[in-house]
C-alpha positions as CSV (number, residue, x, y, z in Angstrom):
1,X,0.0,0.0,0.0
2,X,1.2,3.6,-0.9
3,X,2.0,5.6,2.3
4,X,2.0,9.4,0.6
5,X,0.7,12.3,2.6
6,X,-1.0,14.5,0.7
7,X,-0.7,18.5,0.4
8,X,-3.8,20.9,0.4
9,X,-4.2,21.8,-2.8
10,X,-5.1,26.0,-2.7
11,X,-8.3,26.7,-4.6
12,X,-10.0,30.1,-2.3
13,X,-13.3,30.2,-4.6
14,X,-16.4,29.4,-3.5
15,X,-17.9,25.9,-4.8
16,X,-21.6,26.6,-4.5
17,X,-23.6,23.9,-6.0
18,X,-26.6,23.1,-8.3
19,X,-30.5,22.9,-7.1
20,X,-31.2,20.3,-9.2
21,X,-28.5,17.6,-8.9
22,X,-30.4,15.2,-7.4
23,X,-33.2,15.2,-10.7
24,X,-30.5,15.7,-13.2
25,X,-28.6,12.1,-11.5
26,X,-31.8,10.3,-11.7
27,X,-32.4,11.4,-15.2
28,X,-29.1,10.5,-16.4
29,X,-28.7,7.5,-14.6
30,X,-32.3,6.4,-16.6
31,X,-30.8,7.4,-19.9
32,X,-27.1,5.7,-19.2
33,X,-29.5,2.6,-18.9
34,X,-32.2,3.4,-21.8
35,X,-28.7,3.4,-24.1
36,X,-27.1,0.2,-22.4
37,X,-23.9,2.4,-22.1
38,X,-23.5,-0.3,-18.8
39,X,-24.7,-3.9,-18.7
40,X,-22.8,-5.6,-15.5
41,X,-25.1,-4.5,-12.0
42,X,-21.3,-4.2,-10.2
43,X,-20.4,-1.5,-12.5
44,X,-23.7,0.2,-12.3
45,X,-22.8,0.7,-8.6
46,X,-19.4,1.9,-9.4
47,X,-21.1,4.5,-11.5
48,X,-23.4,5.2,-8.9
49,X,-20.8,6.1,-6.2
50,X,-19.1,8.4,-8.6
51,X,-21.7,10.6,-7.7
52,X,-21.0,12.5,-11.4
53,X,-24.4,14.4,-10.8
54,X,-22.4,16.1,-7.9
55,X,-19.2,16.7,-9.9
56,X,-21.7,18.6,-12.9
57,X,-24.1,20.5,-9.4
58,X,-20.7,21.9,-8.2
59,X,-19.5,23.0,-12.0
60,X,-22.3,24.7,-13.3
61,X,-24.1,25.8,-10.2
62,X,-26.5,28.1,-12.0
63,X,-27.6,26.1,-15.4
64,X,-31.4,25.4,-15.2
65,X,-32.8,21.8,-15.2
66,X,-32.6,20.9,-18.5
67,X,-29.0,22.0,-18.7
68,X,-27.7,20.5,-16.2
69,X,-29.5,17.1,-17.3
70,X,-27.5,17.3,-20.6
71,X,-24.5,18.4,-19.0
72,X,-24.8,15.2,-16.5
73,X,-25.8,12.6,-19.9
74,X,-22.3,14.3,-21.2
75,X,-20.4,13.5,-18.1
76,X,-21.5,10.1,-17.5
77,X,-21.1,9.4,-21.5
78,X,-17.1,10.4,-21.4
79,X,-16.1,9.3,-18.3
80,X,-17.3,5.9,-18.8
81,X,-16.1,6.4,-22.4
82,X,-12.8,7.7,-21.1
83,X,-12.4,3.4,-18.8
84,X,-13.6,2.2,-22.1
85,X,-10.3,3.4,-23.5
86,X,-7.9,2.7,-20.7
87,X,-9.1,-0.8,-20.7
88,X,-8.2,-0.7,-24.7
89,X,-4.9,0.1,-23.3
90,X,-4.6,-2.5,-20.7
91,X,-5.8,-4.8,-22.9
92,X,-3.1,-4.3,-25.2
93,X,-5.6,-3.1,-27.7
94,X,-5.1,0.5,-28.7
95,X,-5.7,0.0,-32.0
96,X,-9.6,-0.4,-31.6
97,X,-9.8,2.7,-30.7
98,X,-9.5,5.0,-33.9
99,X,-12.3,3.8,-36.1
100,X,-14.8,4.4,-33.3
101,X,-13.0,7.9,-32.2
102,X,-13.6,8.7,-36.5
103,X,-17.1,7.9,-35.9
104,X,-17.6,9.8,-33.2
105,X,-15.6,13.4,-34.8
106,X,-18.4,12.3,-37.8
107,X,-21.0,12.4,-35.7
108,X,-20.1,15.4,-33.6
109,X,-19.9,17.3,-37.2
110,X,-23.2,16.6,-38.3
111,X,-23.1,12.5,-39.9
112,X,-26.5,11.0,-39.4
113,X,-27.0,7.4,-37.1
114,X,-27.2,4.2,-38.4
115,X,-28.6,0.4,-37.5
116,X,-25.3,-0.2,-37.4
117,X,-23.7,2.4,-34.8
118,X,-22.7,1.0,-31.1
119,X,-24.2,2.5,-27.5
120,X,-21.5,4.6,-27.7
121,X,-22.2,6.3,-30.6
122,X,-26.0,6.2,-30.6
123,X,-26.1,7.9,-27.3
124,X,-22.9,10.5,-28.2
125,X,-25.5,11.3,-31.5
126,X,-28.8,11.9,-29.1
127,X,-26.6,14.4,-27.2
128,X,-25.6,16.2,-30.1
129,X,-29.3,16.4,-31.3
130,X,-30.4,17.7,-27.9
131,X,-27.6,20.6,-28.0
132,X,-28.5,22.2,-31.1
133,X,-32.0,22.7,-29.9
134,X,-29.9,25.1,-27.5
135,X,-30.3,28.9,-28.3
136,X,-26.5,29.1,-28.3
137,X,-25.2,26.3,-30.5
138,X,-24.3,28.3,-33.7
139,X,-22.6,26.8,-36.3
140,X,-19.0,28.7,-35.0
141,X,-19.7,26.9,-31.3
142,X,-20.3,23.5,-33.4
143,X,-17.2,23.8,-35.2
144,X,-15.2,24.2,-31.9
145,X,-17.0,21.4,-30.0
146,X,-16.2,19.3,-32.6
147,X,-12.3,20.0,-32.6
148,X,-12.1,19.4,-28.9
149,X,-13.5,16.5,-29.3
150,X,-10.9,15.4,-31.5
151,X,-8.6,16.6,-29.4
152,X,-10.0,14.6,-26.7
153,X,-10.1,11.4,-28.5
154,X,-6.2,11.8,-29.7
155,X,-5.1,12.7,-26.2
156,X,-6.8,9.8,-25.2
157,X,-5.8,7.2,-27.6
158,X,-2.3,8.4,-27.0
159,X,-2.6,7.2,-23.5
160,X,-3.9,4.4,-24.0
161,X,-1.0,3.4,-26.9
162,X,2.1,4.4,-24.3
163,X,0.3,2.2,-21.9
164,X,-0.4,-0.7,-23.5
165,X,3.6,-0.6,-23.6
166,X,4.4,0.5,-20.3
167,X,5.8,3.9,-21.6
168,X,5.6,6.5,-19.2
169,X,6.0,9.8,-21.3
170,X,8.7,12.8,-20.8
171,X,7.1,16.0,-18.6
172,X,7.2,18.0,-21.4
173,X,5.3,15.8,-24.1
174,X,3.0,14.7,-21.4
175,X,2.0,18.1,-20.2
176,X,1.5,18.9,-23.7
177,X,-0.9,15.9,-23.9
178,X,-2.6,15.9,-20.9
179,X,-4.7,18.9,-21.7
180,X,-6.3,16.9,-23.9
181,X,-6.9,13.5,-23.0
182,X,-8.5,15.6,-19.5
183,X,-11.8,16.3,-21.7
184,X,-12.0,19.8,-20.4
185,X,-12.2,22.1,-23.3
186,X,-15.5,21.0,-24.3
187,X,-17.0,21.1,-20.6
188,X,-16.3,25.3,-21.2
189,X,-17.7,24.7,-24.3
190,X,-20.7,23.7,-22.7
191,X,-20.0,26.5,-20.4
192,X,-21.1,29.3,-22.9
193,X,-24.2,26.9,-23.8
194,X,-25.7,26.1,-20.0
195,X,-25.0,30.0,-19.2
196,X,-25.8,31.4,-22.8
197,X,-22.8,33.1,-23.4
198,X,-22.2,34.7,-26.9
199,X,-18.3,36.0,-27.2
200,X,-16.3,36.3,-30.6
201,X,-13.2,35.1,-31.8
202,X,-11.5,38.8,-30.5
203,X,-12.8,37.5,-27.2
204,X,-12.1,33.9,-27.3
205,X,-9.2,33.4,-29.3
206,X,-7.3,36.6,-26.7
207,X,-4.1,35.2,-25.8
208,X,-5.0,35.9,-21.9
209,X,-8.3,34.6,-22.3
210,X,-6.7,31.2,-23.7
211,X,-4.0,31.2,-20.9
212,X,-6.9,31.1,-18.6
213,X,-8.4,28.2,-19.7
214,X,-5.3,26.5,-20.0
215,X,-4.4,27.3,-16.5
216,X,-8.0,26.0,-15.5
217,X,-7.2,22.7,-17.2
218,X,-3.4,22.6,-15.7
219,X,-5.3,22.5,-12.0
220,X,-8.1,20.1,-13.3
221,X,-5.5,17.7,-14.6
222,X,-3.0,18.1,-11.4
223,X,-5.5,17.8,-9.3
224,X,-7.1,14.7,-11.0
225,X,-3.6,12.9,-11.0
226,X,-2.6,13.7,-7.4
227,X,-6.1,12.6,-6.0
228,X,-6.1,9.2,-8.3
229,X,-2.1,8.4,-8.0
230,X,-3.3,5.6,-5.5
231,X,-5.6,4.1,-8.3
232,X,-3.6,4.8,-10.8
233,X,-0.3,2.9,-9.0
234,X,-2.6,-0.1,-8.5
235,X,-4.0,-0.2,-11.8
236,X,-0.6,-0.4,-13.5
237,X,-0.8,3.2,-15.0
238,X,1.8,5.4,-16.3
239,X,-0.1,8.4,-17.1
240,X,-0.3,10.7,-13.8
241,X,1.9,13.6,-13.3
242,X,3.4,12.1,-9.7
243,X,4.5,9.3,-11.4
244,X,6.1,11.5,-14.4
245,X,7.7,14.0,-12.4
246,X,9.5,10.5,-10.3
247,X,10.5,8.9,-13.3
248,X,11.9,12.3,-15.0
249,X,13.5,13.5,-12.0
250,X,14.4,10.5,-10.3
251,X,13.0,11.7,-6.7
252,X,11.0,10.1,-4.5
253,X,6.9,10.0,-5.2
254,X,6.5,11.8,-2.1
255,X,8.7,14.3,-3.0
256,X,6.8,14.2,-6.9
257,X,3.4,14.3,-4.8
258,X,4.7,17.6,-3.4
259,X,6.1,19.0,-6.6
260,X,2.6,17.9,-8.7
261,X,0.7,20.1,-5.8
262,X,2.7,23.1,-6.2
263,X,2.4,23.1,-9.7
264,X,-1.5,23.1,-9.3
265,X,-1.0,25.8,-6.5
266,X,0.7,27.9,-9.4
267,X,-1.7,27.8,-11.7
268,X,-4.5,28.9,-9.5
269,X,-2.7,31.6,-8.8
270,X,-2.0,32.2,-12.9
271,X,-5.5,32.5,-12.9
272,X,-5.8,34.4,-10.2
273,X,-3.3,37.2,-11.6
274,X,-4.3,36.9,-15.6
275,X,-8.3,37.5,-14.6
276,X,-7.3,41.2,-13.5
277,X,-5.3,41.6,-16.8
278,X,-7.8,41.6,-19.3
279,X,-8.0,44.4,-21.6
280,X,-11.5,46.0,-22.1
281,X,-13.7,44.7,-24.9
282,X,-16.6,47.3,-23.9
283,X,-18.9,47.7,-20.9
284,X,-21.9,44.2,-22.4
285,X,-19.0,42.4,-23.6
286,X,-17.1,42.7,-20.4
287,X,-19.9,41.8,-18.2
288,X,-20.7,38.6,-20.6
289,X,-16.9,37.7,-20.2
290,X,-17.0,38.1,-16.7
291,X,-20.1,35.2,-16.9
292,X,-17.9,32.7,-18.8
293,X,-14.5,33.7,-15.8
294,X,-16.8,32.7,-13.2
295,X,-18.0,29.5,-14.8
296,X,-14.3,28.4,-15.1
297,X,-14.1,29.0,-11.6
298,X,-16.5,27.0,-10.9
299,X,-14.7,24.1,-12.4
300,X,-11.0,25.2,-10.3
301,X,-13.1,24.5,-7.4
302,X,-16.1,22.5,-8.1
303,X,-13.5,19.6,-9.6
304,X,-11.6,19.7,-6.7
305,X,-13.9,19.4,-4.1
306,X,-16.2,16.5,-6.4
307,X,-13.0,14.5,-6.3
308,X,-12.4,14.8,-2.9
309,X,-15.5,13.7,-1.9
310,X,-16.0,10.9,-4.6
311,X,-16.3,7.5,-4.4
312,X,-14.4,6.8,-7.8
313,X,-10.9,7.7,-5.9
314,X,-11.9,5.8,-2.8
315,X,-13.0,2.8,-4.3
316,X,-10.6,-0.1,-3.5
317,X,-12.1,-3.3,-5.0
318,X,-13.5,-2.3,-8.4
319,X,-11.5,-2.5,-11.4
320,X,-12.0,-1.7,-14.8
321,X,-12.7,-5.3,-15.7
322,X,-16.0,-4.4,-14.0
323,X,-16.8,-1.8,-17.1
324,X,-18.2,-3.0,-20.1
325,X,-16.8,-1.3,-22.8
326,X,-19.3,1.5,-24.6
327,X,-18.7,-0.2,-28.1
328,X,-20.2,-3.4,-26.8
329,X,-23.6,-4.2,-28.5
């Protein structure tokens, strides 16, 4: 057994959380099942003491109802997506991965379902047809859901290739990585859709702006790695920051523990510094950015304090052999 004391991780926002949690885990929980994304009982539990509907109350505290309840079908769709490609990986399998990750990109940019189309994708295509009914999914927002998608689903599969062969990657190449295989860029996308946020490119695509998020996503990731390092060790992973910083530095994983938890400390405060530095895009557009800031801080906290409290990082029996893979009919 691992014997690592943990640091506090510094996050000083508020995580206030949703009204309608409890509806929007029912209702996803009912469609996870309606779709068969799950078909072993064990695993069903697993699932249920995630508590995912708590991770998606604390991140986007103020989305109505019907948000939320697609925000939660998204969140239980990719994390159990995200085991399904681990296991490709521990499996020796990574290969399997790409034509259904193709499939997916189609169906994120528009392609129609077939008879022919697994759980996974079936139940990825009804969540894309629910978000365009959503004032706020233009064609410009489609275009870069569908790109972070991708992103996702190469981050991924790139994890799940260097583990199959026990690689565990350089800092650099796996900080570079990491951003994506996390999944975070298209929870702000859905950021802008739950809080109907409109904001150009000027706005988006600002270099401080784009730090931001990145910075958001360096504490999501850090904090994800440090809080599952125990998992991850017994599962046979590679892929967590505690364990790259060892390997790279040759120190021990209490001593990488400490370093992974001041790099997260840093980037809170990145975030902390560049929100005071943005320039002025006008009095509406300001106060609509200043929407979109505070839903990001809902995710440097909400994570954090979900993943604390979670039964997917204290579990100690389940495995993934308990998940049945998404692409299973």
């Amino acid at each position: 057994m691992l014997n690592i004391k943990y640091p506090a991780l510094y996050c000083p926002f508020p995580s206030p959380r949703n009204q309608h949690a409890e509806a929007a885990g029912q209702h996803s929980f009912e469609w996870a099942r309606s779709f068969n994304l799950v078909t072993d009982e064990s695993a069903w539990q697993f699932w249920r003491v995630a508590q995912l509907h708590e991770l998606i109350a604390r991140t986007y505290p103020h989305a109505s109802l019907e948000s939320l309840k697609i925000t939660c079908d998204f969140m239980w769709w990719i994390f159990i997506f995200d085991d399904q490609c681990e296991e490709a990986g521990t499996s020796k399998q990574p290969e399997l991965l790409e034509p259904e990750h193709a499939r997916l990109v189609d169906i994120s940019k528009g392609a129609s379902l077939t008879d022919f189309d697994t759980p996974a994708a079936l139940s990825w295509g009804d969540i894309q047809q629910r978000l365009h009914q959503f004032q706020h999914c233009t064609s410009e927002w489609r275009l870069t859901w569908a790109k972070n998608m991708e992103d996702y689903f190469q981050g991924v599969r790139w994890e799940a290739l260097n583990h199959s062969q026990g690689i565990t990657p350089d800092l650099a190449n796996y900080m570079k990585i990491r951003v994506f295989s996390i999944g975070s860029y298209p929870c702000y996308d859905l950021i802008r859709i739950v809080d109907r946020i409109a904001l150009g490119p000027e706005v988006t695509e600002h270099p401080i702006v784009k730090r931001l998020e990145l910075a958001v996503t360096y504490v999501i990731c850090w904090s994800n790695d440090i809080l599952s390092l125990k998992k991850d060790v017994r599962q046979g992973k590679t892929h967590n920051l505690a364990l790259v910083l060892q390997s790279e530095y040759q120190i021990s994983l209490q001593e990488a523990v400490e370093r992974a938890a001041s790099l997260h400390d840093a980037e809170v405060r990145t975030f902390i510094e560049l929100s005071s530095q943005l320039p002025s895009f006008g009095t509406q557009i300001d106060a609509t950015l200043q929407r979109y800031l505070s839903g990001l801080r809902s995710w440097l906290c909400g994570h954090l304090d979900w993943a604390q409290e979670s039964g997917r990082y204290r579990l100690t029996e389940t495995t993934l052999a308990d998940i049945v893979c998404l692409s299973k009919s």
